[in-house]
C-alpha positions as CSV (number, residue, x, y, z in Angstrom):
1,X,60.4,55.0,14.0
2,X,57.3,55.5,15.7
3,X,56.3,52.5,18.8
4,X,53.1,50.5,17.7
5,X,50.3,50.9,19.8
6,X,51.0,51.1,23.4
7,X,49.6,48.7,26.3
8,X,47.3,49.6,29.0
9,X,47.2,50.4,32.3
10,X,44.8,47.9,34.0
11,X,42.0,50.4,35.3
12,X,41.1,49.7,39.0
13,X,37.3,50.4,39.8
14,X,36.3,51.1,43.3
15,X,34.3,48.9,45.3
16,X,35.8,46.0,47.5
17,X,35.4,42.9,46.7
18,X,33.5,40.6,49.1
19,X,33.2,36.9,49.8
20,X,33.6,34.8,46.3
21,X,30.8,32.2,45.6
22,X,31.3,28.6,46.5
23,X,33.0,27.1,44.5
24,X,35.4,30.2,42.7
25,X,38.9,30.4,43.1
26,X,40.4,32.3,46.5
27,X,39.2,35.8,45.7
28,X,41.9,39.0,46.4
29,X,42.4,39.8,50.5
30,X,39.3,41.8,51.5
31,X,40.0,45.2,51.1
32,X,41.7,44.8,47.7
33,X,40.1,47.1,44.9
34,X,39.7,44.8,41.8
35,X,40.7,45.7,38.6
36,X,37.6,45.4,35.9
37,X,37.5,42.4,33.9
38,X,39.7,39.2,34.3
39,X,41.6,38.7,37.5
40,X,44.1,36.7,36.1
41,X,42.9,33.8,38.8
42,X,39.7,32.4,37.2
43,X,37.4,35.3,38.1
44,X,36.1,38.5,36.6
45,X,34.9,41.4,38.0
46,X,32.1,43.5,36.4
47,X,32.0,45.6,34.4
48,X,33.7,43.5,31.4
49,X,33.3,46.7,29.5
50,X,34.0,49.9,31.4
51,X,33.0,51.7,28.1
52,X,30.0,52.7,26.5
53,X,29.0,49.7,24.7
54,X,25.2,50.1,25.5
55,X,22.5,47.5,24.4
56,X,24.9,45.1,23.8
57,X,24.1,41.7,21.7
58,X,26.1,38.9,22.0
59,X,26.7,35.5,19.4
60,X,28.9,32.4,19.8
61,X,30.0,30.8,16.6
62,X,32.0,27.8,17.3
63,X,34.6,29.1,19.8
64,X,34.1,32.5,19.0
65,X,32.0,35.5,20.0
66,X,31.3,38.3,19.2
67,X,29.7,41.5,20.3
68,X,28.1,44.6,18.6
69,X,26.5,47.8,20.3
70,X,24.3,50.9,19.9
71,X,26.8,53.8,18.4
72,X,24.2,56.4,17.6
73,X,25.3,59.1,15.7
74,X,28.9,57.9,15.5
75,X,30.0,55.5,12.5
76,X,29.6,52.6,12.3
77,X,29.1,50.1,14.7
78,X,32.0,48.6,16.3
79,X,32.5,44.8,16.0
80,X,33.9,42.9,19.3
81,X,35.4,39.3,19.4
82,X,36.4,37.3,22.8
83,X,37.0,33.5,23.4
84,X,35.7,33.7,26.8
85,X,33.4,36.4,26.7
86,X,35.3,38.5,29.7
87,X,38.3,39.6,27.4
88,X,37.3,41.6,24.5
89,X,39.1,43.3,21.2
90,X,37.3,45.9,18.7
91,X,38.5,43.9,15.6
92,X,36.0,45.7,12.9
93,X,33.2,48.2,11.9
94,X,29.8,47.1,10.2
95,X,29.6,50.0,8.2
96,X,31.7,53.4,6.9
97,X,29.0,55.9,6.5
98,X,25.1,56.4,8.0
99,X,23.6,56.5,4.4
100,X,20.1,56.5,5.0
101,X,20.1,60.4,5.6
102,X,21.7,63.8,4.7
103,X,21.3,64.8,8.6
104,X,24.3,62.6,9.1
105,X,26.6,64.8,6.7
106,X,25.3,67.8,8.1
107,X,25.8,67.1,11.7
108,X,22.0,67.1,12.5
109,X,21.6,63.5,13.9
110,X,22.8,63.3,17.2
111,X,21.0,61.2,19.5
112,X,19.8,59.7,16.6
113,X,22.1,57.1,14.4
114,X,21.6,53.0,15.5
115,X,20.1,52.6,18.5
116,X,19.9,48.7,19.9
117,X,21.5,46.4,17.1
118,X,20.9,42.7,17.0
119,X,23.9,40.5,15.7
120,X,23.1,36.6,14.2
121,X,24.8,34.4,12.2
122,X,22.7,32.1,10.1
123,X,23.2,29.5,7.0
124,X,26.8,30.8,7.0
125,X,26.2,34.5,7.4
126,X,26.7,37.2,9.5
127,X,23.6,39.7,10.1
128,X,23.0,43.1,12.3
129,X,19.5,44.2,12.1
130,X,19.2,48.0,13.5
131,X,16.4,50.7,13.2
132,X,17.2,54.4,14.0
133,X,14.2,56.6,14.6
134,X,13.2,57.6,12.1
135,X,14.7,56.1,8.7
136,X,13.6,52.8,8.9
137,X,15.0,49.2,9.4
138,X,18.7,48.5,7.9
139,X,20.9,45.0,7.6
140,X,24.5,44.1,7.2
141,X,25.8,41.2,6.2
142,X,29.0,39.2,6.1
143,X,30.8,36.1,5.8
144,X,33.9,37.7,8.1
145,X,32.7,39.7,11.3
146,X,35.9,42.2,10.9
147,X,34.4,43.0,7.3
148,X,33.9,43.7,4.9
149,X,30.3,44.5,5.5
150,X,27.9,45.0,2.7
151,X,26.3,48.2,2.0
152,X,23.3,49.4,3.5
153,X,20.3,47.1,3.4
154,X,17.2,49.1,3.5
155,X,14.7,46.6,4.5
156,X,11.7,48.7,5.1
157,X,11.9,52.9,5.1
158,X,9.7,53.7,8.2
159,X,9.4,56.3,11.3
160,X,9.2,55.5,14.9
161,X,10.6,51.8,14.8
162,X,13.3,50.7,17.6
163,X,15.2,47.3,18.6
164,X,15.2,44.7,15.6
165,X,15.9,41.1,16.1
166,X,15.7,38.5,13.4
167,X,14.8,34.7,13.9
168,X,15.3,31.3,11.9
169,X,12.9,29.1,12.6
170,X,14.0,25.1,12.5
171,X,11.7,24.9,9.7
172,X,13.7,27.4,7.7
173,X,10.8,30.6,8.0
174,X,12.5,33.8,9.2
175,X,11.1,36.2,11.4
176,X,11.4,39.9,13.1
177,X,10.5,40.9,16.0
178,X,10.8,44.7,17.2
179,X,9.3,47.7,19.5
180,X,8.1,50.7,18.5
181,X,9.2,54.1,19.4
182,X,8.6,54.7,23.2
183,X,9.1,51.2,24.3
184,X,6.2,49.1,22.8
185,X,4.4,47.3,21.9
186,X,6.2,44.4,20.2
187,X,5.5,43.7,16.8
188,X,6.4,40.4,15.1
189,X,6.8,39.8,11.4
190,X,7.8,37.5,8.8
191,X,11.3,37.6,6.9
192,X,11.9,36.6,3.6
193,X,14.5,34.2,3.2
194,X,17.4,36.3,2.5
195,X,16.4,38.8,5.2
196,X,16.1,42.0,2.9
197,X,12.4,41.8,3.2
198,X,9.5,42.2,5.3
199,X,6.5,40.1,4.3
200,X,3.7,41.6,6.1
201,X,2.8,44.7,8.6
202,X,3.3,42.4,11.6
203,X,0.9,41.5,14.7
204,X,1.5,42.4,18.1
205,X,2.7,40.4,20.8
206,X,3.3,41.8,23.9
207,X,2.6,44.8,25.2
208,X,4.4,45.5,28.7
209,X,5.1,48.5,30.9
210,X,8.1,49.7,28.8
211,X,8.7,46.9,26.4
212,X,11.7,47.1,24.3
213,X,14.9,45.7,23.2
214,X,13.7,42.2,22.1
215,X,15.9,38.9,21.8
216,X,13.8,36.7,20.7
217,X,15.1,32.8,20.5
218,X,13.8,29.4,21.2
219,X,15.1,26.6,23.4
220,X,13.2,23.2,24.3
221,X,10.4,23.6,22.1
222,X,9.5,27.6,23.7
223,X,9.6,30.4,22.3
224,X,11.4,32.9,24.4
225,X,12.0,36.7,24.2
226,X,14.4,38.3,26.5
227,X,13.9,42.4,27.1
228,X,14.3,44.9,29.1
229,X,11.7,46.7,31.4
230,X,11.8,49.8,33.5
231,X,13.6,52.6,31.4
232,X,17.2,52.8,30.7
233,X,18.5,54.6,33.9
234,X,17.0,52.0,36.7
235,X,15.1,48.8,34.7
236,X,15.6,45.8,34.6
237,X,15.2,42.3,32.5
238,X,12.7,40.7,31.6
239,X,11.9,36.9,30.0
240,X,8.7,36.1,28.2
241,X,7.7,32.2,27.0
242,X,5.4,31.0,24.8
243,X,4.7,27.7,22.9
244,X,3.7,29.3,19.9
245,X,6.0,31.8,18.2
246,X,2.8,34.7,17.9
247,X,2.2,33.6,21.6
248,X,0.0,33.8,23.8
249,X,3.5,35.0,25.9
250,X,4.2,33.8,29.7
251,X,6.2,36.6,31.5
252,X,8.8,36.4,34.9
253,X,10.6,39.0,36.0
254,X,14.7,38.1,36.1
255,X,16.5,40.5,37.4
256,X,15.2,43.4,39.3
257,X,14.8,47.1,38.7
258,X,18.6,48.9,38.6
259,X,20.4,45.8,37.2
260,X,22.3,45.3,34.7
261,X,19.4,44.7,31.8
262,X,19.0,44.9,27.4
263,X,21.6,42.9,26.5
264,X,22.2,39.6,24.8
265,X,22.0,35.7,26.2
266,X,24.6,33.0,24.6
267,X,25.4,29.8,25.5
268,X,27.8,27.3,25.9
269,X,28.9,24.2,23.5
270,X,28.6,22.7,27.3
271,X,25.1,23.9,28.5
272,X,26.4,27.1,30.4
273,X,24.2,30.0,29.7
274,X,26.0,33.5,30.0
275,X,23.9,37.2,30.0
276,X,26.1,40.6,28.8
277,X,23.5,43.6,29.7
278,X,24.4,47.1,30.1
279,X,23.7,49.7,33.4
280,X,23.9,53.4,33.5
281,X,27.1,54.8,34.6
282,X,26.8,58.7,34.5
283,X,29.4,60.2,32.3
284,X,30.8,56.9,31.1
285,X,27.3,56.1,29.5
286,X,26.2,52.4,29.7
287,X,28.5,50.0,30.4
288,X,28.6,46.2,30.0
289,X,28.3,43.4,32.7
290,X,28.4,40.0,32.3
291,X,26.4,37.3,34.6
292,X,25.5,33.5,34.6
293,X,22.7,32.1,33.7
294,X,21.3,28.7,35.2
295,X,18.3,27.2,33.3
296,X,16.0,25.4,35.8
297,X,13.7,22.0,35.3
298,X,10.6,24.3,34.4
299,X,12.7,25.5,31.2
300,X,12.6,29.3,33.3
301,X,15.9,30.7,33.0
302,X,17.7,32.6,36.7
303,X,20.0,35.4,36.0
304,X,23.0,35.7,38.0
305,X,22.9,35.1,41.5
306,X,19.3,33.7,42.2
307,X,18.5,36.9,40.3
308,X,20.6,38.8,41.9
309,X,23.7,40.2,39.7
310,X,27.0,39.6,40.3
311,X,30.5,41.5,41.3
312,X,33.2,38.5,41.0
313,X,32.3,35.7,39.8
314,X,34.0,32.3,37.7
315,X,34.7,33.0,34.2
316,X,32.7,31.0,31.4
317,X,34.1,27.8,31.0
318,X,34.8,27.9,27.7
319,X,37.4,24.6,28.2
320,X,40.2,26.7,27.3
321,X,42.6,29.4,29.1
322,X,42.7,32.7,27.9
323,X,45.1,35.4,28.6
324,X,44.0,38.7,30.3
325,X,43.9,41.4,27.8
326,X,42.6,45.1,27.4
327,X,41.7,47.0,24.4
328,X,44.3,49.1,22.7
329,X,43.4,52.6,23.3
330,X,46.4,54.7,21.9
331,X,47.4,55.0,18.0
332,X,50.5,56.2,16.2
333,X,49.0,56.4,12.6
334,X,51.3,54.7,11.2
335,X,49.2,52.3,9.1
336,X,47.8,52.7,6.0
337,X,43.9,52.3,7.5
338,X,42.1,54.0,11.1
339,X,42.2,51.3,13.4
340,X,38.4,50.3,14.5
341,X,38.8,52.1,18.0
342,X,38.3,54.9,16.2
343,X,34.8,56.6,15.3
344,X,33.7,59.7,13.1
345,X,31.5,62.3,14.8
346,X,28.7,61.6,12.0
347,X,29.9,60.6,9.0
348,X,33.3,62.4,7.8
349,X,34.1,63.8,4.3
350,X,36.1,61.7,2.6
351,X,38.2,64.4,1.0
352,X,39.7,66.5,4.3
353,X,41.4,63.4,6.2
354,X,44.2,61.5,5.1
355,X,46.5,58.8,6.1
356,X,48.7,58.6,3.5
357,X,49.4,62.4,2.4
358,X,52.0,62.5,5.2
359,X,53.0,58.9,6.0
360,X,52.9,58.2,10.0
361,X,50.5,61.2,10.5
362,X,46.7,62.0,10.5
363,X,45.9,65.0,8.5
364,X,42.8,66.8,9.1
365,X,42.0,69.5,6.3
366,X,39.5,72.0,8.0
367,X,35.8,72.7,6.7
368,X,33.6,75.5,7.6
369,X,31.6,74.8,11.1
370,X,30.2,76.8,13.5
371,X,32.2,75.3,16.3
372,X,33.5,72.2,17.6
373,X,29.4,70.3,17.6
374,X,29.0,70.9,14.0
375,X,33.3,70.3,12.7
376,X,32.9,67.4,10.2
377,X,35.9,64.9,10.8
378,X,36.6,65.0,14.2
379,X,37.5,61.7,15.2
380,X,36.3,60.1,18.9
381,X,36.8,57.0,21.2
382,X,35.3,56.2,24.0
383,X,36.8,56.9,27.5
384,X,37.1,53.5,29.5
385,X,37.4,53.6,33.4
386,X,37.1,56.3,36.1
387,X,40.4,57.7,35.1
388,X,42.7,58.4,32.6
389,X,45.0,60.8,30.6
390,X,45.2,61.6,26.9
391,X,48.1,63.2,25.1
392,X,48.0,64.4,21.8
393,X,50.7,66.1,19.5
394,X,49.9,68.3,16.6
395,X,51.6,69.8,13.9
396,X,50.0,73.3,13.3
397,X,52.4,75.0,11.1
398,X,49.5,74.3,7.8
399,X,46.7,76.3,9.6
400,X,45.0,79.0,8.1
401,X,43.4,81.9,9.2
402,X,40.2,81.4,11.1
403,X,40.8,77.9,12.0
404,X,41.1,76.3,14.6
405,X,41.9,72.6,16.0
406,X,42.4,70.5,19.0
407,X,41.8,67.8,21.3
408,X,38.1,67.4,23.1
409,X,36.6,65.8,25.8
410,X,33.2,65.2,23.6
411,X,29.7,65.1,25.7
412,X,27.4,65.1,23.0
413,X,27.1,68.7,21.4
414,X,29.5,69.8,24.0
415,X,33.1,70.0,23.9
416,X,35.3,70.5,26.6
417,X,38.0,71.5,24.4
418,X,41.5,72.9,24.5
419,X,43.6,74.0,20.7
420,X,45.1,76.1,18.7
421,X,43.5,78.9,16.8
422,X,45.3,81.6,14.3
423,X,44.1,84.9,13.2
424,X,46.2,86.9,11.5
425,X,48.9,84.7,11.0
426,X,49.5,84.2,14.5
427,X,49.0,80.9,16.6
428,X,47.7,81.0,19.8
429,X,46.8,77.9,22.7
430,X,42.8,78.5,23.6
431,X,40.3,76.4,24.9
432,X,36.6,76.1,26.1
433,X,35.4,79.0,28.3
434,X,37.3,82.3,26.4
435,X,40.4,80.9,28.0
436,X,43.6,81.9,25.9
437,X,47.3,80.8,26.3
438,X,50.5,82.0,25.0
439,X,51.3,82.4,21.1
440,X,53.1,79.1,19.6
441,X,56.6,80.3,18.9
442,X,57.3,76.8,16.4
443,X,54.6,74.5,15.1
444,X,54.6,71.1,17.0
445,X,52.2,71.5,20.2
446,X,51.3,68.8,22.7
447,X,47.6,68.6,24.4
448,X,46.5,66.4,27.2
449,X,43.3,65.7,28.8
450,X,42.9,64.1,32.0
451,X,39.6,63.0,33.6
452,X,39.0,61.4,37.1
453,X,35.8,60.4,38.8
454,X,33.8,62.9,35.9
455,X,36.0,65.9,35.9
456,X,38.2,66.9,32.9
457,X,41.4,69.2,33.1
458,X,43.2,70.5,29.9
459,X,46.6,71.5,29.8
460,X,49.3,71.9,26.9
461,X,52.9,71.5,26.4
462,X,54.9,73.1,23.6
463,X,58.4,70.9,24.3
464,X,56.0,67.5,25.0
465,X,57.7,67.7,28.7
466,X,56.5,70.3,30.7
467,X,52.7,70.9,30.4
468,X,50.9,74.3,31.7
469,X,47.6,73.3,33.1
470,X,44.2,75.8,32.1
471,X,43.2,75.6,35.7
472,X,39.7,74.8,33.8
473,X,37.9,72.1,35.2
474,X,35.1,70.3,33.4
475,X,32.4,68.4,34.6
476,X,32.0,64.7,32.1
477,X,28.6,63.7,31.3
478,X,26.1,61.5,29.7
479,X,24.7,63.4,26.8
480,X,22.8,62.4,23.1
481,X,22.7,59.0,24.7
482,X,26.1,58.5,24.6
483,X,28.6,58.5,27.6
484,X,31.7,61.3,27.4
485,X,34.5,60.3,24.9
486,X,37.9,62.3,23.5
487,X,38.5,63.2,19.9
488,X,40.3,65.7,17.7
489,X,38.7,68.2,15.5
490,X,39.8,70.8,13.0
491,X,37.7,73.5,11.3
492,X,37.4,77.4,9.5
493,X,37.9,78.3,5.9
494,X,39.0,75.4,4.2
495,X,42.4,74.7,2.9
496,X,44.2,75.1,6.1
497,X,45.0,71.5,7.7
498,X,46.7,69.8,11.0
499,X,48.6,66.6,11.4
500,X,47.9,64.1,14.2
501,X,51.3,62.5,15.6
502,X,49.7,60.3,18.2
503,X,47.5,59.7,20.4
504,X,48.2,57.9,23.5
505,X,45.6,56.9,25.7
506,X,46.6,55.5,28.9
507,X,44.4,54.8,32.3
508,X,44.9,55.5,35.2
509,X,45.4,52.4,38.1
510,X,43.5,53.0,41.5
511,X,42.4,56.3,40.9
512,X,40.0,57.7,43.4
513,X,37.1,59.6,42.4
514,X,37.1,63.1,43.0
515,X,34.0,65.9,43.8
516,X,33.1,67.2,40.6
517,X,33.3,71.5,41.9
518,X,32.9,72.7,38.2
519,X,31.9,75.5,35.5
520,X,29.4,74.5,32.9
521,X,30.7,72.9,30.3
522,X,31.5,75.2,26.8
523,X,30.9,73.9,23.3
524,X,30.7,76.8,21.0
525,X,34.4,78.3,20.3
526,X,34.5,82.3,20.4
């Protein structure tokens, strides 16, 4: 019988870690390289979430929270839980399917999809509030954050909107505040109770250098929205005040350009005030910090260190202990439903994947595509860390002519890819570049990718001992704003399919990162 999933490796990032704040437990000897996350001695390092869990928005409920992210073009936006906000598990999906266009069956959307969700809960309901480009506004609800979610909400069918976030007033009146495509201005509206609705065309309320990604909440009486300024790549957070919920809006700067920044603020049942933003990371996309928050006399809130983020710092004292704990990354397929680590490349066709026609297994049934960017039901999650390895193991014996299938290091439309394609009856190992292998003599085949400091190497295995290497290298990258991820795909005349055995994802413990040398990266298969 198959193992269930299997545990991580921690993932050590590089950096030393320096003097810890007054106060903090003894920090590691001096020239220790922390692992990300919790220490394990009352500390965590940043990033909490070497993965690309950009925008993030964060919720306490009780002694819970949870955490939801911009996914794009991949379904369906993954929901998070903690009890201390540094350890974090996927535990759900908001939705199954992008429904509120045909591009997202056809493989036209990337870059596109839900950019910047908001999460809230409210009167005993959980809501997410996202706009993508240019479909409109769309809610979720639930009474369980691991879902069921309801179906699509379309609150208002409109182009060029960006960043929802939905308020309660204490008097009961809801309202919306978002930015408009190309960061501003910021345009507030009224909700209807039930949040389906819109009730007017909005007024604007702020318009800043690059104003977007509002969280707008109140606290003593103010009205405050958090955002970020500056652009994605080197910005940095913003706070804006007002006494009046239309304004007239106060604005202070909180952290500076090249922080951490667009994230979501929560606090404590005990006063403590905690910030989870995202920063650029190259190939791993944008990945999540986490940094305190002290709210002064004047009722101005100072992020992190005197503005200043943070490396190490004491975790949120949430009154309880926790233990250290990483996402599961790897997957056997044994159960009867796709764990939520796993996301669709757009949404997949229900009919040519299957966890149940071959008990244990994955099967992929192939569709026509012109290549790896466009093969409906290839199946992704993100890479975590500076370095890991993937192994895969695939049953090819049910291909048909003109397919093809494998195992992908996925940078938006292109694949660094390695397979198994047959013409002609015959299998053969190939992968991105022209580069061909030997024929399979039997039908089981094993794949691995491995990445380090933003380079990829294939190389296969047909005993699952002794793996060839391409010799390809691969340089990662940040692409349809989304950071670099793995996934298998499968396409070519339809009828022929492959089943996935495993895949085990495991990273790699004080990896260095290495030059990146490297061809151009190859998405279209020959």
């Amino acid at each position: 019988m198959k193992s269930v999933l299997l545990s991580l490796a921690l993932v050590l990032m590089p950096g030393a870690v320096g003097a810890a704040p007054a106060g903090l437990p003894v920090a590691a000897a001096p020239d220790a390289v922390p692992v990300w996350g919790d220490q394990g001695d009352g500390t965590y390092c940043n990033p909490i979430l070497p993965a690309d869990f950009s925008d993030p928005d964060v919720i306490r409920v009780g002694d819970d929270f949870y955490l939801v992210a911009s996914d794009f073009h991949f379904v369906g936006i993954q929901v998070l839980h903690s009890r201390d906000l540094v350890n974090w598990e996927i535990v759900g999906q908001v939705f199954a399917r992008l429904t509120m266009s045909p591009k997202y069956d056809t493989m036209q959307g990337y870059a596109e999809g839900t950019w910047a969700p908001t999460l809230r809960y409210h009167a005993g309901e959980y809501y997410v509030y996202v706009c993508t480009p240019h479909d409109g506004l769309f809610m979720w609800h639930t009474k369980n954050p691991a879902g069921p979610w309801s179906e699509t909400v379309t609150v208002r069918a409109v182009d060029r909107w960006e960043d929802p976030c939905p308020f309660w007033d204490d008097d009961g009146q809801g309202y919306l505040v978002h930015s408009v495509y190309g960061a501003g201005p910021l345009l507030l509206h009224k909700l209807s109770p039930d949040g389906t609705r819109l009730l007017d065309d909005g007024v604007e309320i702020y318009r800043g250098p690059v104003a977007e990604g509002p969280k707008l909440f109140k606290r003593h009486g103010y009205y405050y929205i958090s955002l970020p300024e500056g652009g994605v790549t080197k910005g940095g957070q913003t706070v804006l005040r007002a006494q009046t919920i239309t304004g007239p809006y106060e604005r202070r700067v909180v952290l500076p350009d090249g922080s951490p920044h667009q994230g979501g603020l929560v606090e404590l049942a005990n006063g403590q005030a905690w910030f989870i933003g995202f920063k650029s990371a190259g190939y791993l996309g944008r990945i999540s910090y986490l940094l305190p928050v002290q709210w002064g006399a004047d009722d101005w809130p100072v992020f992190g260190d005197q503005g200043q983020p943070v490396e190490r710092w004491a975790k949120p004292d949430v009154g309880r202990s926790s233990p250290v704990a990483r996402p599961a990354l790897s997957d056997e397929f044994n159960g009867p439903v796709l764990a939520p680590l796993w996301q669709w490349n757009h949404n997949p066709d229900a009919a040519a994947w299957s966890l149940t026609a071959r008990p244990g297994w994955l099967r992929l049934t192939a569709r026509p595509a012109a290549g790896p960017a466009t093969a409906r039901n290839t199946l992704t999650e993100k890479l975590w860390g500076d370095a890991g390895t993937a192994d895969v193991k695939l049953d090819v014996r049910a291909l048909a002519d003109g397919q093809r299938t494998g195992f992908a290091f996925i940078c938006g439309q292109e694949f660094a890819w390695i397979g198994v394609g047959q013409e002609g009856g015959q299998r053969t190992l190939q992968w991105a570049g022209g580069g061909h292998g030997p024929a399979l003599p039997g039908g089981d085949v094993w794949l691995r990718g491995e990445y380090n400091g933003g380079v990829a190497r294939l190389a296969f295995s047909t005993d699952g001992r002794t793996f060839t290497e391409t010799g390809a290298e691969f340089p990662l990258k940040f692409a349809s704003w989304k950071g670099a991820r793995l996934g298998v795909f499968c396409y070519g005349p339809a009828g022929g399919v492959v089943d996935v055995d495993f895949i085990h994802y495991r990273l790699t413990p004080g990896a260095a990162a290495v030059p990146a040398p490297v061809k151009p990266l190859i998405s279209p298969a020959p």
